[in-house]
C-alpha positions as CSV (number, residue, x, y, z in Angstrom):
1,X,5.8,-23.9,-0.7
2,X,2.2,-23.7,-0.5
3,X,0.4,-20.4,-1.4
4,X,-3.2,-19.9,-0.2
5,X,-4.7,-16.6,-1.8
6,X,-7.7,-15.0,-0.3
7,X,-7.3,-16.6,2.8
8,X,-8.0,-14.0,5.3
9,X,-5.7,-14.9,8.7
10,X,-8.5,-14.3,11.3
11,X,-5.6,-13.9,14.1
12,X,-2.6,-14.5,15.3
13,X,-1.0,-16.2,18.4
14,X,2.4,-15.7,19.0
15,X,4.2,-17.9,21.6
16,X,8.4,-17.8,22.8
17,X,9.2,-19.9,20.3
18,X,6.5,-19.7,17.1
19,X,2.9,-18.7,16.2
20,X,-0.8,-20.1,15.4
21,X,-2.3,-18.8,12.5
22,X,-6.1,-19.4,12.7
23,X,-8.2,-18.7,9.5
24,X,-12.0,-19.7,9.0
25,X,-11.1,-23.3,8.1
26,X,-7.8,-24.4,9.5
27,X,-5.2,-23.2,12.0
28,X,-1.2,-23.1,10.8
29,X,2.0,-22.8,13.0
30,X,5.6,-21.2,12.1
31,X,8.5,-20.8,13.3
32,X,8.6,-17.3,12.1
33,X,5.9,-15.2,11.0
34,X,5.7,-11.8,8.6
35,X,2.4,-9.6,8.9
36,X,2.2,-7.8,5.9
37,X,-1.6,-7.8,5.3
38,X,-1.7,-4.2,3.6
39,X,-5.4,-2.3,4.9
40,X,-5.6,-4.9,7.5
41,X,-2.2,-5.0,9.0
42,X,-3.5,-2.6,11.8
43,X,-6.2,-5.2,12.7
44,X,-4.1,-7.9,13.3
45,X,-1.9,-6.3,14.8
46,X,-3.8,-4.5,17.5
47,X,-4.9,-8.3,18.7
48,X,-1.5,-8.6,19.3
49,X,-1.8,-5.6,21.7
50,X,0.0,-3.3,19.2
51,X,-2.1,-0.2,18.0
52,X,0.4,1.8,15.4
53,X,-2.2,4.3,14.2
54,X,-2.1,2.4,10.9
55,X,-5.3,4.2,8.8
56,X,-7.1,2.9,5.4
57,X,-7.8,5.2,2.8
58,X,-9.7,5.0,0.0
59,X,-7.9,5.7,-2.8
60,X,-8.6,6.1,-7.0
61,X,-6.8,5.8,-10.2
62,X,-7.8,6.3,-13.1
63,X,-6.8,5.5,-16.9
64,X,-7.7,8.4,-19.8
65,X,-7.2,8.4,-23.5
66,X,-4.8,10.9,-24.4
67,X,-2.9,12.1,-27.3
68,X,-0.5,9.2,-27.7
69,X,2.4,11.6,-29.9
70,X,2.9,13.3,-26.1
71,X,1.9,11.1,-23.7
72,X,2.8,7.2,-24.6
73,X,5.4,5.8,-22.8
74,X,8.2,5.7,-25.6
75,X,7.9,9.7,-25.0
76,X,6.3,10.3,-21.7
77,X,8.2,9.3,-17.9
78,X,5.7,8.3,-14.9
79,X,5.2,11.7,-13.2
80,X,4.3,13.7,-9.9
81,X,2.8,17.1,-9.5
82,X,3.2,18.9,-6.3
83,X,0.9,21.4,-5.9
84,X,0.2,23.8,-2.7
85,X,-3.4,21.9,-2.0
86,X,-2.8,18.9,-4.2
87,X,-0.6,16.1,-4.9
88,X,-1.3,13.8,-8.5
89,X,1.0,11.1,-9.7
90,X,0.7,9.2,-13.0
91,X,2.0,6.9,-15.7
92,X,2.1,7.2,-19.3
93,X,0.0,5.1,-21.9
94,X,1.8,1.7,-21.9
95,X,0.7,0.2,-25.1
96,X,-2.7,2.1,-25.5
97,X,-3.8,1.5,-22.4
98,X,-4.2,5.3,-21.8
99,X,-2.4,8.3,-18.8
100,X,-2.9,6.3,-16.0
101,X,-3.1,9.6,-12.7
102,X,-4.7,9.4,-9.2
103,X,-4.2,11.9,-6.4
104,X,-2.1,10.9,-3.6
105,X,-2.7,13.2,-0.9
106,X,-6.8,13.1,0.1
107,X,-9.0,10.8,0.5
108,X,-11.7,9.0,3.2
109,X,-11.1,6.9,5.9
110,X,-12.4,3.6,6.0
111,X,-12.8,-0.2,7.0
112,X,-11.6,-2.1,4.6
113,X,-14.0,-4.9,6.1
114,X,-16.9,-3.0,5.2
115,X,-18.5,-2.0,1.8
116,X,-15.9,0.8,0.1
117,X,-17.9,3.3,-2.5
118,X,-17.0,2.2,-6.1
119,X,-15.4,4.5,-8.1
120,X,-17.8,7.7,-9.2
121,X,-18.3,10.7,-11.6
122,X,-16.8,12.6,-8.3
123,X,-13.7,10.9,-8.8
124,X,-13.5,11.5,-12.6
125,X,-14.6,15.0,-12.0
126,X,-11.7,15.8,-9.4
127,X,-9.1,14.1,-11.6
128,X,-10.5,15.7,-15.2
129,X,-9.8,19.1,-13.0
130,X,-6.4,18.6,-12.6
131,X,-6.0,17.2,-16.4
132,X,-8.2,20.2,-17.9
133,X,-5.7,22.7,-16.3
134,X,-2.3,21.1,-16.9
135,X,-2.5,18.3,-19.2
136,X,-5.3,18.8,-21.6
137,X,-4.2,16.5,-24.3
138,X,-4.9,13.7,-21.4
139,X,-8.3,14.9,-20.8
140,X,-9.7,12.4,-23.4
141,X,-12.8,9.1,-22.5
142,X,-12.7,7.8,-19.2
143,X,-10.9,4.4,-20.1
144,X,-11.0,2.9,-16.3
145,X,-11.8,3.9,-12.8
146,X,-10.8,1.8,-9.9
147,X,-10.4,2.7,-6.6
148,X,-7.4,0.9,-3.6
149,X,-6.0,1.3,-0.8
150,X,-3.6,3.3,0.5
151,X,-2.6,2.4,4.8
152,X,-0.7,5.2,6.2
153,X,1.2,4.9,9.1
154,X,1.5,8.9,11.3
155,X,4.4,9.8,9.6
156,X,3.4,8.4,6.2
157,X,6.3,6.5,5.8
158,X,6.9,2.3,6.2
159,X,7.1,0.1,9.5
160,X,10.2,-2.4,8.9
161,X,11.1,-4.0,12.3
162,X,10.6,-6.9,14.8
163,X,7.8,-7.1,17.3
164,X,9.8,-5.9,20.3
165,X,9.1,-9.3,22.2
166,X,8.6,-11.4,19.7
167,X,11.8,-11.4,17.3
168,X,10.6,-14.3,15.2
169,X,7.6,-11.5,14.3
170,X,8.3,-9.2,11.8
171,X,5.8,-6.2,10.4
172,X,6.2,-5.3,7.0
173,X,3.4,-2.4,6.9
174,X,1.9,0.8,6.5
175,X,3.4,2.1,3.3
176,X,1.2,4.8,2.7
177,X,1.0,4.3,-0.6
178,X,4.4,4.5,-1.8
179,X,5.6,0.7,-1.2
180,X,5.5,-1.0,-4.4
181,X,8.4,0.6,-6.0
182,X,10.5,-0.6,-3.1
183,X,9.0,-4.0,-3.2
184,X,12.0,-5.7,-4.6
185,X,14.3,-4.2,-1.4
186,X,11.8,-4.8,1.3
187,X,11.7,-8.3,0.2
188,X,15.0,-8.7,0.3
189,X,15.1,-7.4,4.2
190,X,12.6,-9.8,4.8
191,X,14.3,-12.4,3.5
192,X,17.2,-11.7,5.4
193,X,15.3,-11.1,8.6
194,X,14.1,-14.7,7.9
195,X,17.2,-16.2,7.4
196,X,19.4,-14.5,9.4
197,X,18.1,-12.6,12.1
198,X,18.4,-9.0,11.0
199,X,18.9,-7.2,7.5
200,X,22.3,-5.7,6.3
201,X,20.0,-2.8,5.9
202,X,19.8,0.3,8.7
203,X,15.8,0.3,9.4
204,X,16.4,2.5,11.8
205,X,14.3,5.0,10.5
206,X,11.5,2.5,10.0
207,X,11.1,1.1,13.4
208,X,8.2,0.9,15.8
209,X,9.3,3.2,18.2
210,X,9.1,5.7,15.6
211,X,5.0,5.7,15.7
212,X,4.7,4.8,19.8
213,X,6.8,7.9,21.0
């Protein structure tokens, strides 16, 4: 196996029986190709002749010290808040490293091949709102900003299927910023999809024709 990290896969050619891959440097075939290319799934993709509505967001998380007697993890779960106008999500301090939160509704559409703000006193500010209200003994120093991505798809939840002319193509995309935690399943169905042909798993719910009807 051969693993070539921060190669960005300028397009893709897919033919009856394979594809090209074409980067900046070199071109690769396959017998069977998987686009899972996270903000910049919907790019390749729509070269492909497939627009699926697939949207970056910038997204933020942030890290604050906090009183470790009620929020460290051996006494604190990962959490969500619901709210009527908001929606927050956290973690709690895994070995110091302070209430990890972001917001998961929200947040500005972008390019992701074009320069994304950096994380901001706006974005501390929003978060420090939420914290000074409901969890004030998280409210502590600022121990890390970062901001990501989240790709949403119009429904918000993930595309799992086969290009419908290309079977040996298969889109593992848009998971609107709830795909990690099922990363272990998904790559299992790819696997499968791989290997076999199609997953013992109903994706029903997750195919295209969900987001082109």
């Amino acid at each position: 196996m051969t693993l070539l990290p921060f190669t960005k896969a300028e397009k893709i050619e897919v033919h009856s029986n394979g594809a090209t891959i074409r980067t900046a440097n070199d071109t690769y075939h396959s017998d069977f190709v998987v686009v899972s290319a996270g903000a910049w799934s919907g790019k390749l993709l729509k070269d492909l002749g497939m627009d699926l509505s697939l949207q970056p967001i910038r997204k933020t998380v942030s890290w604050f010290k906090c009183d470790p007697e009620l929020y460290d993890s051996s006494v604190f779960p990962a959490f969500t808040v619901d709210l009527l106008n908001a929606h927050y999500y956290g973690f709690p301090s895994i070995g110091g490293s302070g209430l990890k939160i972001g917001r998961h509704d929200g947040g500005a559409q972008v390019d992701p091949d074009e320069t994304v703000s950096p994380y901001g006193p706006d974005d501390e500010n929003e978060i420090r709102a939420f914290l000074g209200k409901y969890m004030p003994s998280a409210n502590g120093h600022l121990v890390k900003g970062s901001t990501c991505f989240y790709t949403l798809t119009p429904y918000e939840h993930f595309i799992l299927d086969q290009h419908p002319e290309y079977p040996h193509l298969f889109i593992s995309a848009g998971f609107s910023g709830h795909g990690f935690k099922f990363s272990s399943v998904i790559g299992e169905i790819i696997s499968q999809v791989i290997t076999k042909g199609k997953s013992d798993y109903d994706l029903t719910g997750f195919s295209i024709r969900n987001y082109k009807e």
